[in-house]
N, C-alpha and C positions, 0 to 999 in steps of 0.2 A: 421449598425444594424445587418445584414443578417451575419458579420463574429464575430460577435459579439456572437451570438446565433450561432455559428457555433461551436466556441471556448466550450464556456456551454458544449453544446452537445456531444464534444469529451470528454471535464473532465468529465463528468458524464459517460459515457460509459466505461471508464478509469477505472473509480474506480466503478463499476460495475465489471470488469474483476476481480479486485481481492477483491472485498467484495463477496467471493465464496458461504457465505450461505445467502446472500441477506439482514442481518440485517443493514444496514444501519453504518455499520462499520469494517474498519479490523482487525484482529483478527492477530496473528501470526499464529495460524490455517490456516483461510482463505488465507492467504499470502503463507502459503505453500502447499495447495492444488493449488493456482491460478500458481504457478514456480510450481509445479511438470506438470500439464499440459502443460504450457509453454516451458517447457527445456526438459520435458520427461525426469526427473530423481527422486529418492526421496530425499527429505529433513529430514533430521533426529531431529526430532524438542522435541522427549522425552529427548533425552539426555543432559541436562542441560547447560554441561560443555564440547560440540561438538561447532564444528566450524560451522554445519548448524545452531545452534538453537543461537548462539552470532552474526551469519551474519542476521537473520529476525528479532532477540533483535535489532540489532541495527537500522535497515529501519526504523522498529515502530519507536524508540526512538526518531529518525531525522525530524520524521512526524509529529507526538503525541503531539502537542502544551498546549493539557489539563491537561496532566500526567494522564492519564486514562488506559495507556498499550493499546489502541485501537488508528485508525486513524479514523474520519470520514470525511466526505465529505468536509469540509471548510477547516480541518487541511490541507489534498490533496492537497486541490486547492493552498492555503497559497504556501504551498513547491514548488510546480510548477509555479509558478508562482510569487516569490519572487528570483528576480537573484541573489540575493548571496548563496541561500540555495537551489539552482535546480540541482539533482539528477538526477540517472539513475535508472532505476525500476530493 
């Protein structure tokens, strides 16, 4: 039980880290404020047809189970936690 609720605790904190404005979902935004903190570089996310803003298209996209262009919290979890679709952040 106790690692159980351990697991919870970390997903959630998780996706805490990169739901940057708190709304309960990520954003490509959110995603690239959370790596610019992270990496200490910018992400270039205006420019449409840049290799920053096709590399967090695509994170979303692998996440995104609703088609919503957002991840939230179950999508998250789904992806980590489904071994054939487990990712690096």
């Amino acid at each position: 039980m106790c690692f159980l609720l351990y697991n919870v605790l970390s997903f959630y904190r998780l996706f805490q880290t990169y739901d940057f404005d708190s709304d309960g979902r990520i954003s490509i935004y959110d995603l690239k404020m959370a790596l610019e903190v992270q990496h200490g570089r910018t992400y270039d996310v205006d420019n449409t047809r840049g290799e920053d803003y096709s590399l967090l298209v695509k994170w979303i996209r692998q996440r995104d189970t609703t088609n919503t262009g957002y991840v939230n919290y179950d999508d998250f979890v789904k992806h980590y936690t489904t071994p054939s679709s487990r990712g690096v952040l």
